[in-house]
N, C-alpha and C positions, 0 to 999 in steps of 0.2 A: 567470559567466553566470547570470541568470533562470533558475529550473523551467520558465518558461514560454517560455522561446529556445531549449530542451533539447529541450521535448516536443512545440512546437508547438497547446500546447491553446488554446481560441478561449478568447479575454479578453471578457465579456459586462456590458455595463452597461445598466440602462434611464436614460432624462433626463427631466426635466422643466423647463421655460422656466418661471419664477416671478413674480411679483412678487407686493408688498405683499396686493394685494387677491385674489391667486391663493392665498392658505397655505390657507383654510378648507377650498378643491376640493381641493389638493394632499392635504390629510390623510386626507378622503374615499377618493383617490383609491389612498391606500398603503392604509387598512384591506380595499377594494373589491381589490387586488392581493395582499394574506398571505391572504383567506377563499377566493378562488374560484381560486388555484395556489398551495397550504400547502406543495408540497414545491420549489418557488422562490425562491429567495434571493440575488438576484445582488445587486453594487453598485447603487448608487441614484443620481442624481449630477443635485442639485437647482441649477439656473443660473439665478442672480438676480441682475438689476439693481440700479444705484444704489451706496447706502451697506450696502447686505445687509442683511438680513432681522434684525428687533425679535430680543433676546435667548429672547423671549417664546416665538416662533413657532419660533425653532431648538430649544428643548427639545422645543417639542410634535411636532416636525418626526421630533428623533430619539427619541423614546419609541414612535413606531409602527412604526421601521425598524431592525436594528441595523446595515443596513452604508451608510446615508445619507452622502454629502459634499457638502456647500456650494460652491460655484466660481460667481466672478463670470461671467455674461453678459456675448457679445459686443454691439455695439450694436444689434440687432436687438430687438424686445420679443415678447412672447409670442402676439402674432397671424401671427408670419412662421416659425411652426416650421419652416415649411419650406425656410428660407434653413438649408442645411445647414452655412455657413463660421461660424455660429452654433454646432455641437457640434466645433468643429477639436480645442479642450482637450482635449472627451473623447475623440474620437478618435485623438489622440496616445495616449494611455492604454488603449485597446481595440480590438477586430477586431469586433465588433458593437455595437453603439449602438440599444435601442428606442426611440422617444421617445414618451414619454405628455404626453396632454393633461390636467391640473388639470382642466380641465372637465368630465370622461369619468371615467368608473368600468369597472373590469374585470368582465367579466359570466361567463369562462369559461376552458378552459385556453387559456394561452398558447403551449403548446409548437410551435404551428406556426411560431408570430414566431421564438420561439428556435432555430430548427431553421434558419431561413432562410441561405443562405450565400454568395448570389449579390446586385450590385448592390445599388438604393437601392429601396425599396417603400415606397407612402405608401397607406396602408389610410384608412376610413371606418368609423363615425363619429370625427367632432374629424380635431384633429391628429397623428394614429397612424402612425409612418414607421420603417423599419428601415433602416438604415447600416450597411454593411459598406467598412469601413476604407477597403480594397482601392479601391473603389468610389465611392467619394465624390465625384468629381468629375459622376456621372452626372448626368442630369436623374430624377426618382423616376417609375415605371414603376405603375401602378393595382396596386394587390392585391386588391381587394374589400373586403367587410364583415370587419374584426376584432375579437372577441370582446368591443367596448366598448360605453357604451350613454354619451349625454350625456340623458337623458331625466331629468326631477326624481323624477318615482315611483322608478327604478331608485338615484340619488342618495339618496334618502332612508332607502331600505334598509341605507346604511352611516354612518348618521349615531349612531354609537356612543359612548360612554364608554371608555376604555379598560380597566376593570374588565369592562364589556360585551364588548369585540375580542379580550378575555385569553380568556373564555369561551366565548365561542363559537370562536374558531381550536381551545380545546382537546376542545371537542366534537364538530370534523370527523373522517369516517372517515381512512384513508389512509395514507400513510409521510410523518410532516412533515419541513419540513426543519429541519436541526439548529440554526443560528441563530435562525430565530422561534421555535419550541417553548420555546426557553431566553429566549429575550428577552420572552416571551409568560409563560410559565410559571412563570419563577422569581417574578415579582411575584404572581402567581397564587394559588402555594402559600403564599407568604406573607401574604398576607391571608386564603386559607381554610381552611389547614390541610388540603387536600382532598389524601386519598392518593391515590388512583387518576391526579391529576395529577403528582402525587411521582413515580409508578412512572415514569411518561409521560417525564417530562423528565430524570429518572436514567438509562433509560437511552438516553437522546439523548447527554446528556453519555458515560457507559462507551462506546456507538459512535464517536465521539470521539476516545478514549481518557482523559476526563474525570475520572476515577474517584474523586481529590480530592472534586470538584464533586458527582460524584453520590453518595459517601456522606455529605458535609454535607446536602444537600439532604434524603435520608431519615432522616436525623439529627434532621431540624428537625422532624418530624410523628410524632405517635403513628400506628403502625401496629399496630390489632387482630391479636391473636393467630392470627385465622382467617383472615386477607388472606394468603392464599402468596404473591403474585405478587410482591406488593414486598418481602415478607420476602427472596425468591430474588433480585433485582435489589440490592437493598441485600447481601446476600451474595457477589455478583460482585460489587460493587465493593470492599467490604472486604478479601478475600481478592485482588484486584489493587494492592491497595495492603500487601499485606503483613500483614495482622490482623487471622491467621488464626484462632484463637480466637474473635472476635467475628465471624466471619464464617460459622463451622461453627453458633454456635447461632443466624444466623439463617435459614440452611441448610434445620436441623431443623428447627427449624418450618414452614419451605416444603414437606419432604416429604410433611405432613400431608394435604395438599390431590394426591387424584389425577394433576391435571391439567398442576402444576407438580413430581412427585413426581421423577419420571426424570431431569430437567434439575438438580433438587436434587441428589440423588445423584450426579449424574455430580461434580457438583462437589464435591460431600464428598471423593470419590475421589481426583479431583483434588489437592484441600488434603492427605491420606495421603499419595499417591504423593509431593508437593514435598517431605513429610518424611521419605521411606525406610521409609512401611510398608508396603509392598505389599499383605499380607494385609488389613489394612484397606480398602483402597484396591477391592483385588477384591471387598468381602463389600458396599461400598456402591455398584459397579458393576453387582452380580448384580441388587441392590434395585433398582436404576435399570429396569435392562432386564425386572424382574418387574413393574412400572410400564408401561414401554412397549418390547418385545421390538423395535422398530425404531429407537431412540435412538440414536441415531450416537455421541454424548457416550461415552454409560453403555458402548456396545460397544469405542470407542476405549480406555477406560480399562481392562477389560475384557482387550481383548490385550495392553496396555502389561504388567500387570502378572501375565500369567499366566507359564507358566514355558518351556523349549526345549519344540519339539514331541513328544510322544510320551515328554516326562521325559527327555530325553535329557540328562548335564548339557553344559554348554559345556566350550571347550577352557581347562583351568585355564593362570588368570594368572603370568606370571615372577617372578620375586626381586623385591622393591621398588625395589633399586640399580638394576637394568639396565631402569628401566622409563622414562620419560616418560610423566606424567599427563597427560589430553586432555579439556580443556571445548569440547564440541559440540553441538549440536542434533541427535539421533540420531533418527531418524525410525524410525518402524514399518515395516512391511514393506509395507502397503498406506498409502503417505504420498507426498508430493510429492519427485519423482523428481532433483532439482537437489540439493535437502536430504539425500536417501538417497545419494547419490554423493559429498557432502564431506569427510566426515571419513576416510574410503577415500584420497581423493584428498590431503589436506592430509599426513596420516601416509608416503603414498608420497615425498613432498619431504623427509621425514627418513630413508628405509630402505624396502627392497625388503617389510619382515616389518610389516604394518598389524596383525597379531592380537595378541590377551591376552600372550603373550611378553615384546611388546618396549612393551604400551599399557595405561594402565590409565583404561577409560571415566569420565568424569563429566560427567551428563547438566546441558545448563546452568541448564534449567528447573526443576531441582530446589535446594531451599535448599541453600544452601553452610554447611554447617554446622562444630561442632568435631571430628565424625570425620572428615567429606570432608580438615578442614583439616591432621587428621593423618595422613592418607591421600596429599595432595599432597607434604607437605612428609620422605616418607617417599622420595619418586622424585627422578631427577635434573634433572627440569625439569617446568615446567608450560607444557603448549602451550594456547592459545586462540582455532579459530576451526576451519574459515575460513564465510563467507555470512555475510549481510545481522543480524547479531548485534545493529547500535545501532541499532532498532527498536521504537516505543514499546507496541505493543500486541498483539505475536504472544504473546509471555508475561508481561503487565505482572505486576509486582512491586512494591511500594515501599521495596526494598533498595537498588536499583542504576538502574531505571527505565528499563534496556534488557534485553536475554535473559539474560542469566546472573545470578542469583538470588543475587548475593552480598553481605553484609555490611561496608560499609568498613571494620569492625572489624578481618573476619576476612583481607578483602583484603589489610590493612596487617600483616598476620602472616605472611603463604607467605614463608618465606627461601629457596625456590629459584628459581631464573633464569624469568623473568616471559616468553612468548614471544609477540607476538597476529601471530599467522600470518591474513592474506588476507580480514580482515574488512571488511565494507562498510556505509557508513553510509546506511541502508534508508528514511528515512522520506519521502512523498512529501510536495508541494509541499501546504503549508495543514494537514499533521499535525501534531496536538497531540501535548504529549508534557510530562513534568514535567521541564523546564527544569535549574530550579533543584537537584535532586538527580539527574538525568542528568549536566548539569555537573561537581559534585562528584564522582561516582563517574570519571566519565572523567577528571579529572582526578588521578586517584588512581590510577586504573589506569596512567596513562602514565608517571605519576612511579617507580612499582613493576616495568615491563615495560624489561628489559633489549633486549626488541627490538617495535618496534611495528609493525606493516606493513599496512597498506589495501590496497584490491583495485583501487585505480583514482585518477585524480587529482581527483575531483570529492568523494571520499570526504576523499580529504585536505585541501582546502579547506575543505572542510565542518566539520570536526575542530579542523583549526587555528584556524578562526574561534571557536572556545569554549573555546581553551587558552590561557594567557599564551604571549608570546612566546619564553620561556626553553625553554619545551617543543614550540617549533613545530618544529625539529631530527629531533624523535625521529620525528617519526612520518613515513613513508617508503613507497617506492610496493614491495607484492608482489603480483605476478597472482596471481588467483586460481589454484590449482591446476589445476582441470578445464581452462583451456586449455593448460594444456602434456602433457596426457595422451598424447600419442605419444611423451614424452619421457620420462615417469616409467614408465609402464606397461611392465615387462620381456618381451621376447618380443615387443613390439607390431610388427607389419606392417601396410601401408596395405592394404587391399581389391586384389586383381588385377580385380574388375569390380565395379562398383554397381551395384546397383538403380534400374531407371529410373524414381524414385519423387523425390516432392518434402513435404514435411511440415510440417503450419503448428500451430502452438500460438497459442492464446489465452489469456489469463490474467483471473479475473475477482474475486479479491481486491478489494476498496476500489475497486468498478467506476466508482462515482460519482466518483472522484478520479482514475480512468486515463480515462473518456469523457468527463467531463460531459455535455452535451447531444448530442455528437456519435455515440452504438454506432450509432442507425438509419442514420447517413450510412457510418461505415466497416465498418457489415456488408453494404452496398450495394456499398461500393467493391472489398470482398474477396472478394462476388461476384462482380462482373467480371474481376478477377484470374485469378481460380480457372476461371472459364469458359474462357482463354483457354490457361492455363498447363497444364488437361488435356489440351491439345492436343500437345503435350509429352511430360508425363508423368503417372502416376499420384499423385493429390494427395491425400492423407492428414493427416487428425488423429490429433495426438500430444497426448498430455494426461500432462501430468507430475502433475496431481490430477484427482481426480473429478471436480471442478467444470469444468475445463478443458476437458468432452466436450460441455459447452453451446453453443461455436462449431459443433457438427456440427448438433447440435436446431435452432439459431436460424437456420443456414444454410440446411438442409429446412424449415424450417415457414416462413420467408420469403422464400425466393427457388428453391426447390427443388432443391437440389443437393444429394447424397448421397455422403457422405465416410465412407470406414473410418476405423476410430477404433482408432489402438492405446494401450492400456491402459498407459503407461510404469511411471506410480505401481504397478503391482502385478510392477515388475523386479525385479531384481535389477541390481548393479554392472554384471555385464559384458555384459549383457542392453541395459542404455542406452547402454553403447557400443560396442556390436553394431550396434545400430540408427542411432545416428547417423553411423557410420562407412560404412554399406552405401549411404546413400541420396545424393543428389545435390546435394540442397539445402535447408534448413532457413530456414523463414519464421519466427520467431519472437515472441513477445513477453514471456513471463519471463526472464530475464535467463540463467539457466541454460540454458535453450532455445537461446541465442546462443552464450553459454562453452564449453560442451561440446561441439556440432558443430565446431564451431570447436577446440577440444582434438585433437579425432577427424580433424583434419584437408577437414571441410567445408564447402565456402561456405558465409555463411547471409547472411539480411536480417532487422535487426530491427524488430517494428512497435514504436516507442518510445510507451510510453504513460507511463514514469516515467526521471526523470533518467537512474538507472545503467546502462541500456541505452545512450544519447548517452555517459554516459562511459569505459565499454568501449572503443566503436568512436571516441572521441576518441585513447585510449592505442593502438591500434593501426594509430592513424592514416588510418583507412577511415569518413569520416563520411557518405561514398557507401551504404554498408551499411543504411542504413536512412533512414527511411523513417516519420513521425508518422502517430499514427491517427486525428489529426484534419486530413492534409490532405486540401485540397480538389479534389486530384487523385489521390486514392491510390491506385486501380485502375492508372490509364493508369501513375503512377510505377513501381510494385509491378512489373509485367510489363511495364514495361521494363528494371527493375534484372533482375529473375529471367531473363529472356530473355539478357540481354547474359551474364551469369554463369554461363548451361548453354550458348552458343554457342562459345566455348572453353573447357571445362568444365576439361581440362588446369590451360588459365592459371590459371583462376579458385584451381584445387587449391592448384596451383605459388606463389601469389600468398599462399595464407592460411597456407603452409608457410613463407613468406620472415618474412610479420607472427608468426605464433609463434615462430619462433628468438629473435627479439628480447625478445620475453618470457619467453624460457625464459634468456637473456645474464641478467636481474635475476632471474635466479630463483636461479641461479648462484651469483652475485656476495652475494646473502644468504645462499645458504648456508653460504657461505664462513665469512659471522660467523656465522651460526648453532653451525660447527663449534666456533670458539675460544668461544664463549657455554659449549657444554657441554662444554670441555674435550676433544672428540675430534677424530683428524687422519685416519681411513681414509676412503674413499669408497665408496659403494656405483658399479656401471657406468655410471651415469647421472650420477654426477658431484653427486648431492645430497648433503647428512651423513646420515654414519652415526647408525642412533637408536643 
């Protein structure tokens, strides 16, 4: 299945009806659409008659747009835009359809068109009409004046060079959008050598995860000594790419400059800490925060690498023999709350004892170096996982090119039993990611891992489509841990009463790639929800990060509803499933937000804004459970799923107890090999292997 049949996100194209003597308007018409909505870049999908369009005008056609397509016209010509069986092509291809008129120029933001979701609308001036799929059979309904103008003074305004359209797109304020800036920019810089557009479109590409692209790019231009800002962006991407060395000294020289000094430093810190010097790491964290005392960076780095509270030491580590090594994503103590509960949880599917005894941590963001590799190959196994790990840009690298910062070198050297416990492959739909050496490493990894195990089936599709087929075998389905938490967790009892409470998580990570044009529509719709369902019970935000509290902001500042916000991210283990266990019902949209109510034993709905949410509740066989946050009903669906699911709240329980056994049967079933992988036969009460 499509990201986009998973998530439901609107598929947005603008058109244009063409012909011969329309290219001149057409071209106009694209520069008059990148200057006056820079952070807009949907398809383009140019429909021309005849024999198509001179070879001539197609270059000039694609040199203004990068995501332009050609497609023959139906027999209709460019005076009957409004014969809609005219865009059928692109409407097969799309859930909205703008259509511009060649003769018209864009005078201002579009986002109202784009936002449209209802029926067919045919605005003024020209031929300006919006189609929505669904819809198309209507008759088109008045919309008023849209932001066009067919007037020649306004036309003449964009009658540019493209040397001209590079310059001036790079001269507007704003957030551009990543396609133009780079299709705009890259020729840019290379005819001016102009840094400040360097910095610009580097890091377009590093938001991306481009990081190749953005350090060729700063590569290619002298950058004065006294310029921080790109010294510091060309530093981020160097050191995402692995080199490191060239990355610290241009780092330092970024420090120089006030204003870029804190952000420099944290990343020094950073580049320390991947090597295992802490002290370092802390002495460039201090600097950071002597620079700016509120640097989130320089503070984060800061507690990573300070020591137990109060000098207190940790509980020392076991024998080497009785241990299993463990590459994880350990999260800080004030971090995201999904992440802080994994490696707890994946260790309990081997043994009741998760501490230093029977585990010996390896953080995965940090380089995998020749001590770590003597370090692993000193224990009885190497476990690796569990969460969203094949991820191009939480900790790029240019080792491995997903989280775990390892060397093929050094990969291909552990002689102990290889384990990838319950990892998920994270990247969402249109994420860049370095292909070609993620490949490799993945393919190295599974050749080396005696046991491979994904967290879901969309994961393993995904995987297998990048492996040869000799190796599509190995890799095999294991639930994530967190939903079988009533299973591992000893002692565990279900609640004798809930809280008559309901709790919604939003997630806003890579917001542009989980909303698109759609958060005004589905923070509308989650309003409605939320109005109805406090009727109910008491609805609360849960924020597994900081960032996650912005569903409550954006909910009061726009629609005025007032939601307690509890703090997950600053839990503890049994603090998150304390809470998800006491309440009723879990609306969610991180993906952990689902897993772990759901571990805990309680209903949840997810809002699906990224594939792995869809293939959860695919593997549990509950596609009812949720719920995209771009449909066009999302309120009225939302509180009718939530309503039907607190109305026999029992069954609802009863029902997510039936779907967890079954994943807890494969959880079983591998541990079984798990047991003969490391040579042991006891079992802990739960029926997992002993570590």
């Amino acid at each position: 299945m499509t990201a986009h049949s998973l998530t439901g996100k609107r598929r947005i194209a603008f058109a244009a009806l063409v012909g011969d003597d329309d290219v001149p308007g057409l071209l106009t018409l694209l520069r008059s659409l990148a200057l006056s909505n820079p952070g807009v870049c949907e398809d383009f999908i140019v429909l021309h008659g005849g024999a198509g369009l001179p070879p001539a005008s197609v270059d000039r056609i694609h040199a203004l747009h990068p995501r332009v397509e050609l497609r023959p016209a139906g027999t209709g010509s460019r005076r009957d835009a409004f014969r809609i069986r005219d865009y059928d092509t692109v409407l097969r291809d799309y859930d909205t359809v703008i259509v511009l008129d060649p003769r018209t120029v864009v005078q201002g933001d579009l986002g109202a068109l784009l936002r449209l979701r209802e029926g067919v609308v045919a605005f003024t001036p020209g031929d300006t009409l919006v189609i929505q799929r669904d819809h198309a059979e209507r008759d088109p309904e008045p919309g008023g004046e849209a932001p066009v103008s067919d007037s020649e003074d306004d036309r003449s305004t964009y009658e540019l060079s493209d040397a001209e359209l590079h310059a001036a797109y790079l001269a507007l304020n704003g957030t551009p959008h990543h396609d133009l800036i780079v299709h705009y920019g890259t020729p840019h810089v290379a005819r001016t050598g102009d840094v400040e557009s360097a910095r610009r479109v580097a890091l377009a590409h590093i938001g991306a995860g481009e990081f190749q692209e953005a350090a060729d790019l700063l590569g290619s231009v002298r950058i004065p000594v006294n310029e921080a800002w790109p010294h510091e962006v060309y530093g981020h991407a160097l050191m995402s790419l692995s080199r490191y060395e060239e990355a610290e000294a241009q780092l330092l020289l970024a420090t120089a400059a006030p204003k870029r000094a804190a952000t420099a430093f944290a990343r020094l810190a950073q580049i320390a800490w991947i090597h295992g010097d802490d002290a370092t790491a802390q002495r460039h964290a201090m600097n950071g925060l002597s620079a700016d005392p509120t640097h989130r960076g320089a503070r984060q780095m800061r507690g990573r690498t300070t020591g137990a509270p109060g000098g207190v030491p940790g509980p020392r580590e076991g024998a080497a023999e009785d241990q299993l090594a463990h590459v994880a994503y350990y999260m800080p103590q004030q971090g995201n709350a999904g992440d802080k509960l994994l490696p707890e949880s994946v260790r309990l599917t081997f043994g009741p004892d998760t501490g230093p005894r029977r585990w010996h941590s390896i953080h995965a963001h940090r380089l995998f170096d020749e001590a770590a590799l003597e370090r692993v190959n000193a224990r009885r196994g190497l476990v690796i996982g569990g969460g969203g790990l094949f991820i191009p840009d939480t900790a790029p690298n240019g080792n491995s090119a997903w989280q775990w910062n390892v060397p093929d070198a050094l990969l291909d050297r552990i002689d102990v039993p290889v384990m990838v416990y319950a990892v998920g492959f994270n990247a969402f739909d249109g994420q860049s990611y370095r292909r070609e050496r993620f490949n490799a490493s993945l393919r190295r990894l599974v050749e080396r891992s005696a046991f491979f195990g994904l967290r879901n089936h969309g994961s393993i599709e995904k995987v297998r489509a990048l492996l040869p087929a000799g190796l599509h075998e190995k890799v095999r389905f294991q639930p994530c841990p967190t939903t079988v938490t009533r299973q591992l967790v000893e002692g565990w009892t279900d609640p004798a009463q809930r809280e008559n409470t309901i709790l919604i998580n939003a997630a806003y990570d890579r917001a542009g790639l989980r909303f698109g044009h759609d958060y005004g529509h589905f923070l509308a719709e989650l309003a409605k929800a939320i109005r109805v369902l406090g009727g109910r019970a008491e609805v609360k935000c849960v924020a597994h990060s900081l960032d996650d509290e912005r569903i409550a902001f954006d909910l009061r500042r726009e629609h005025g509803i007032s939601l307690p916000v509890i703090p997950m991210y600053d839990s503890g283990n049994d603090g998150i499933r304390d809470v998800y266990a006491r309440t009723k019902l879990v609306i969610g949209m991180r993906g952990h937000a689902g897993m772990i109510p759901f571990g805990c034993g309680t209903p949840i709905i997810s809002l699906i804004s990224h594939p792995k949410m869809a293939y959860f509740l695919a593997d549990v066989e509950r596609p009812e459970w949720g719920v995209s946050v771009h449909d066009k009903n999302l309120g009225a669906v939302l509180t009718e799923r939530a309503l039907g699911l607190l109305d026999d709240h029992a069954a609802s329980v009863a029902d997510v107890h039936g779907r967890q056994r079954e994943l807890w049967k494969v959880t079983q079933a591998n541990a079984a090999e798990l047991r003969a992988i490391l040579g042991t036969t006891t079992e802990t009460p739960a029926g997992s292997p002993a570590g």
